[in-house]
matplotlib code that plots the C-alpha trace (Angstrom):
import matplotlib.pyplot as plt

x = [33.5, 33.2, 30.3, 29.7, 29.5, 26.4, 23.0, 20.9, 17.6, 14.3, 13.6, 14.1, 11.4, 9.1, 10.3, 9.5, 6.9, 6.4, 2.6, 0.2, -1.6, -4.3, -6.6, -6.5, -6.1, -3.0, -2.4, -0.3, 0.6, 1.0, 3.1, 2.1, -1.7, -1.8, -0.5, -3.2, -6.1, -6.2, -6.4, -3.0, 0.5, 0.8, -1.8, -4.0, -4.0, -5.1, -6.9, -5.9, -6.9, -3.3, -4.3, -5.7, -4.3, -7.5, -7.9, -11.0, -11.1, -9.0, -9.5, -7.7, -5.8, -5.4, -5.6, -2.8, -3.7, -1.4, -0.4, -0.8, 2.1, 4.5, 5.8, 3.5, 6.4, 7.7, 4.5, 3.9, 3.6, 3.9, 3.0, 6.0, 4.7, 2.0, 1.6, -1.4, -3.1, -3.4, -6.6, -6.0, -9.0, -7.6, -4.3, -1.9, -0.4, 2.9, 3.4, 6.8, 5.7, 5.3, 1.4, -0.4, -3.4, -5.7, -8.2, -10.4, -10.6, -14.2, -15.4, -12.3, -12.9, -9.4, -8.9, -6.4, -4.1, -4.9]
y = [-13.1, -15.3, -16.1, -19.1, -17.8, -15.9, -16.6, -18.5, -17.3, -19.5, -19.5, -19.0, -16.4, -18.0, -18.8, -16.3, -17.8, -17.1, -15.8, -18.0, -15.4, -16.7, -14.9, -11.6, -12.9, -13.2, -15.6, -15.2, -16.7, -13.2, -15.1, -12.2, -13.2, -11.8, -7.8, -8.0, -8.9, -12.4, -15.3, -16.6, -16.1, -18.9, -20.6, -18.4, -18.0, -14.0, -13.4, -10.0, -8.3, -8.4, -5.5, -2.4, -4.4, -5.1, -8.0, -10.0, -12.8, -15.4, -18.6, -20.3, -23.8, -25.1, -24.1, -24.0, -24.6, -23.1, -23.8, -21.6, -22.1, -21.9, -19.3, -18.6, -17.6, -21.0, -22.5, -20.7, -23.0, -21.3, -22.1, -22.9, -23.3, -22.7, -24.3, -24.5, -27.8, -30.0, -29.0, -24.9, -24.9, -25.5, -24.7, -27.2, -25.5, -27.1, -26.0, -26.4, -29.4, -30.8, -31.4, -30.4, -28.8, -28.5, -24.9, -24.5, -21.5, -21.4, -22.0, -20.8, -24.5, -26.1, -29.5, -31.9, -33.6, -37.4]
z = [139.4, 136.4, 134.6, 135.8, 139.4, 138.1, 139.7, 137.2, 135.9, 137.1, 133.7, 130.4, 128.6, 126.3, 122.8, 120.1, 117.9, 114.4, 113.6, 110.9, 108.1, 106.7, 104.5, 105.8, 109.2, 111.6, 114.6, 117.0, 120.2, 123.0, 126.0, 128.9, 129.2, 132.5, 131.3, 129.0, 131.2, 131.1, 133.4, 132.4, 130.5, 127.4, 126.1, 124.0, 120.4, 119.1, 115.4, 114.1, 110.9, 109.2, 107.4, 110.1, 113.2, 114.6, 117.1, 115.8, 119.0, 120.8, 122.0, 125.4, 123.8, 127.1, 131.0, 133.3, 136.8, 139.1, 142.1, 144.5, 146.7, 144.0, 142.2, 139.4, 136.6, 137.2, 136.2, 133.2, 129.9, 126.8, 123.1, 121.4, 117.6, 115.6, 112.0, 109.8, 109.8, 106.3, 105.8, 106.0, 108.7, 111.8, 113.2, 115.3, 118.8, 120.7, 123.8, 125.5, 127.1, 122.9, 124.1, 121.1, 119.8, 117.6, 116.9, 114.7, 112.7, 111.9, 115.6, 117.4, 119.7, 121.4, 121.8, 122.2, 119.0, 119.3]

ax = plt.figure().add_subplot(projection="3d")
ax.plot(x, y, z, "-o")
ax.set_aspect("equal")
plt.show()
């Protein structure tokens, strides 16, 4: 059996994106939400203390609603990037639909990039 007679994947895993430090603090984008406790995998953004590790809060960019007769790996939208906005308060978030995002580091608040 060649390769190409393989069974395909339904999906690709999320893309490995690389964490933001800024003073003192990391962000990072953890794609299995759900094996940590949370509501959904993709789509958060997690503050640690670059230094001792500590996780200091994270914030929810954006809310996938699944579908409940589907699958719900297939449905799964992960963050793609994460880059420091001009101003060094906020940071921009692309998902792997290229919708993006802005949070703000100061009151950890998601909204859409216009």
């Amino acid at each position: 059996m060649s390769g190409l007679d393989m069974p395909k994947p339904k999906r690709v895993g999320p893309p490995a994106v690389e964490p933001v430090t800024v003073d003192g603090v990391r962000y990072e984008a953890p794609p299995w939400g759900r094996e940590r406790g949370l509501d959904q995998n993709g789509g958060y953004v997690v503050a640690t203390d670059a230094s001792s590790g500590r996780e200091l809060w994270k914030a929810r960019i954006y809310r996938i609603d699944y579908d409940p007769k589907l699958e719900s790996d297939v449905q799964d939208i992960f963050i793609k990037s994460i880059v420091l906005g001009a101003d060094g308060r906020e940071l921009v978030v692309t998902d792997e639909r290229d919708r993006k995002f802005v949070l703000d580091l100061a009151t950890h608040d998601a909204r859409p990039m216009h």
